[in-house]
N, C-alpha and C positions, 0 to 999 in steps of 0.2 A: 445476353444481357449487356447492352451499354454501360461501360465503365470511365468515368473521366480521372484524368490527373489529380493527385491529390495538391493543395493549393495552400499557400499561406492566407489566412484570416483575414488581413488587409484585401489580400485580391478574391474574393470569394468566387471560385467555379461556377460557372453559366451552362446549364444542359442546352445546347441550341434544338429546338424542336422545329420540323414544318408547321409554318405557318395553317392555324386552321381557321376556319370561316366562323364556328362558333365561338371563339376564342375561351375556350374551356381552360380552364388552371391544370398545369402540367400531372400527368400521373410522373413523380418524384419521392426520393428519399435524398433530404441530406443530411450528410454524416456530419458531425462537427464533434472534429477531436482535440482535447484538451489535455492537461496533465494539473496533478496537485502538487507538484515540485519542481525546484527551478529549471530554468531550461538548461543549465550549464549540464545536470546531471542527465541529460536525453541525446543521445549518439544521433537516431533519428527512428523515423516510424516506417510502417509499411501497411497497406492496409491491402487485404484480399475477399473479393467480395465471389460468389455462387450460392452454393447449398450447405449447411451447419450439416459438419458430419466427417468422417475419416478425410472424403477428400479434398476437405476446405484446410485440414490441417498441411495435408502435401500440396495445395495446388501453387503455383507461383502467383505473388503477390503481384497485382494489380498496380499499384501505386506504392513508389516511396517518396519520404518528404526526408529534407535534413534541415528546416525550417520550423522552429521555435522563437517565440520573441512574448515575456509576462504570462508562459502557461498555456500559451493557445498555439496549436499545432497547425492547422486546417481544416480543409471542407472538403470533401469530393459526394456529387451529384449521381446516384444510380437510379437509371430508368432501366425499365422492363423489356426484353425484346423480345417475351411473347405477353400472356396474359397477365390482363392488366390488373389481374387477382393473384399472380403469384406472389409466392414467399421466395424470398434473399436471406441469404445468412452471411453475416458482417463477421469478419477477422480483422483486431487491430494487435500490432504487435509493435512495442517501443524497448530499442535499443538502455537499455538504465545504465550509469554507472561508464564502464569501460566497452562495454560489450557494443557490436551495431545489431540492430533488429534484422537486418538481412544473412545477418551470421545465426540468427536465431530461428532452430527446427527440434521436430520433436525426438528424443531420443528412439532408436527405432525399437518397435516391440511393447512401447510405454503405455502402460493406459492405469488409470488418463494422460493424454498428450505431457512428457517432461519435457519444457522447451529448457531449464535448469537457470540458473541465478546469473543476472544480469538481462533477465528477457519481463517483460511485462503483457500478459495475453488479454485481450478484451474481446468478447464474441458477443452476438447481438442474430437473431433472426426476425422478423417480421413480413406482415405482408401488405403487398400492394395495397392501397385504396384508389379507386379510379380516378381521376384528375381530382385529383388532391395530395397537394405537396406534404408532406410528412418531413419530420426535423428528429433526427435521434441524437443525441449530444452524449458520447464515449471520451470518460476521465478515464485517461493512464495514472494510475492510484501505485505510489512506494510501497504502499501495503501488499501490492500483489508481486511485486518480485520475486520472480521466483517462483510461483504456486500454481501448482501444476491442478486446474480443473479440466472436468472430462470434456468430451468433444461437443457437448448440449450447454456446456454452461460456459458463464465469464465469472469475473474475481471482483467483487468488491468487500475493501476493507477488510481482506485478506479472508474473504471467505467464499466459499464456492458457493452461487445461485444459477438459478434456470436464465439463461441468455436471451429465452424465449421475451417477447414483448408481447405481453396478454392482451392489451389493446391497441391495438394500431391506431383508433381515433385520437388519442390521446394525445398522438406523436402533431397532430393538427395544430394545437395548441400553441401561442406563443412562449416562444422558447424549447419547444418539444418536450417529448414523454420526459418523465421522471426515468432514471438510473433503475437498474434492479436493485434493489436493497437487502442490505441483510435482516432478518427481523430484529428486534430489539433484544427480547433472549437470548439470540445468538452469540451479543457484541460483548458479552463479558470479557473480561480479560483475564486469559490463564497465562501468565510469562514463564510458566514451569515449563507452558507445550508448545507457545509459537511467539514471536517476538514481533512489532509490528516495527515500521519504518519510518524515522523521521524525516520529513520529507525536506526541512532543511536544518540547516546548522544551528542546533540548538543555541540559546542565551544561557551563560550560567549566573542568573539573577534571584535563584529563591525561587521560582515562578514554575511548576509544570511545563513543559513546552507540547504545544502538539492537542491541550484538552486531552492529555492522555490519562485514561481512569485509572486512578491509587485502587490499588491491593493495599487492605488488611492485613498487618503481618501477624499472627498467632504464635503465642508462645511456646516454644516445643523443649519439655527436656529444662525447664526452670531449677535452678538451682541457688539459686540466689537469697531464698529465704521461704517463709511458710508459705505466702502467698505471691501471687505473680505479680508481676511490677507495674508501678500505676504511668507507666508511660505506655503513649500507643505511638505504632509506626504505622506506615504507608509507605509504600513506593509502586516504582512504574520502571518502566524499561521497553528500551526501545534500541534500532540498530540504526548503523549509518555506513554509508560505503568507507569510512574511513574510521570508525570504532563503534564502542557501545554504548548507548548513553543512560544512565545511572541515575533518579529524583529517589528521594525520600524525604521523608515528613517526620520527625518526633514531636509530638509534644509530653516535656516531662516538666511536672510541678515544680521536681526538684533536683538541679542542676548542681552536679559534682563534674567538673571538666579532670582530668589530668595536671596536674602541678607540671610546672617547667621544666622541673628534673625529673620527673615518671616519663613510662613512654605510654602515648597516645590512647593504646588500649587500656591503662589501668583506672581509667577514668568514664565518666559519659562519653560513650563517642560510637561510629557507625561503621562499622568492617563487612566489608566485601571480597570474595573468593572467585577469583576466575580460574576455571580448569582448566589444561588445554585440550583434553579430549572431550569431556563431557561425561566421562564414565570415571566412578569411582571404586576402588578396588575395595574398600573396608568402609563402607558407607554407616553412620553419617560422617565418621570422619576422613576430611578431606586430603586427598594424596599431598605428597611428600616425598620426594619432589614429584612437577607438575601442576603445582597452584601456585596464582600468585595472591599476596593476601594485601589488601590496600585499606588504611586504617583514615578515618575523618575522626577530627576530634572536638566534640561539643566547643563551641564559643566560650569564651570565660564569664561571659554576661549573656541575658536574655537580650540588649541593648544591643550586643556587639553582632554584626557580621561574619568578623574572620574567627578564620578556622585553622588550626595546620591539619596538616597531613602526613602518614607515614607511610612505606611500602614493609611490610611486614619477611620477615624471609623466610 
């Protein structure tokens, strides 16, 4: 199988073929790799192209790039070098964070392949269609940092699906096949069991970043009075190579802040507990030492913006 260089986006890879008399449209696949976050956070890519399968995880990669510019990676062109009906299976792997994707392999004995955090894996198989160019378009997604799927599948939106491309005609189309998707059921958000990525530096403006879906907080363990409280929360959470990032939502009718001489919790306000292990010895309450406890304290008006803040000890 013919494999070309992988290419920056401006310069898009040319498969040079012999010249033929019918002048038939090339039997081709091009790859075109992207990312959904900035390029500063991509070390670089590699792409290795053969058979979906153990030995697509070890084989030596094909093509690297270290060329990023607005999310778009490159293109590299794979033709056939036998039947013009076979199937390829597409490996993209992106350096994330601190890490290079050439330093990125699967821990040995793992299954499913663990390439481990700071590697982003993207797999793809399909097959030929006789001269007809085909266009796959593979996002390196923040959400997949890290997530180890089996040797059949790729990652998106931080979830494991079939890599498989069910229709190849599809890939014909302007702009090529659709992405494997996750189904819609799937895309709930549990932040108790996996955290997704923001793919860049949040705004602290009031605003969700990311269209990231609010969790319902549920009141557990009320003590506060006969009935539960007529404020609802929300929040979302998400990670970043350089911290956590933390929204929540109250709306409460009715706004009691903290007095200037209380401190921040005796009032309306939003506390947050980081552990540093994740494991708690006396669960629900949280260690001592070993957490740290960060207090936000309601605005003094519905009008007002600011807010203080306190680190709890």
């Amino acid at each position: 199988m013919h494999r070309n260089t992988l290419a920056s986006s401006a310069a898009l890879v040319a498969c040079t073929t012999a010249a033929i008399a019918s002048c038939r449209a090339p039997t081709e696949i091009k790859v075109v790799v992207t990312t959904d976050f900035d390029c500063a956070d991509l070390k670089d890519v590699t792409v290795t192209v053969g058979t979906l399968g153990d030995a697509l995880e070890s084989d030596p990669p094909t093509s690297t790039s270290t060329t990023c510019s607005a999310g778009s990676v490159g293109t590299i062109v794979v033709v056939p070098s036998g039947s013009d009906h076979a199937d390829v299976g597409i490996k993209v792997v992106g350096g994330f964070g601190v890490k290079q994707a050439e330093a990125c392999a699967p821990a040995p004995g793992s299954s499913p392949p663990e390439y481990g955090v700071g590697c982003i894996v993207a797999r793809r198989a399909i097959d030929f269609t006789p001269h007809t160019p085909l266009t796959v378009p593979i996002v390196l997604r923040a959400a997949c940092n890290g997530i180890a799927c089996g040797e059949t599948e790729t990652c998106d939106k931080g979830q494991c699906v079939p890599a498989e491309v069910p229709d190849s005609s599809a890939c014909a189309a302007a702009g090529g096949c659709p992405e494997p998707d996750v189904p819609d059921a799937a895309t709930g958000s549990d932040y108790c069991t996996s955290l997704p990525a923001l793919p860049v530096a949040p705004v602290i403006d009031g605003v969700v970043d990311d269209d990231l879906p609010l969790v319902d907080v549920t009141p557990v363990g009320w003590t506060g009075g006969a009935t539960p409280p007529d404020a609802t929360t929300q929040y979302a959470v998400a990670w970043r190579p350089d911290g956590i990032y933390f929204f929540v939502r109250v709306h409460d009718p009715s706004l009691v802040p903290a007095e200037a001489s209380e401190q921040a919790w005796q009032g309306d306000a939003v506390e947050l507990f980081a552990d540093s292990d994740g494991r708690f010895s006396s669960p629900p309450a949280y260690d001592n030492p070993g957490t740290r406890h960060f207090i936000v304290a309601a605005p003094s008006s519905a009008a007002s913006s600011a807010a203080r803040g306190e680190v709890g000890s």
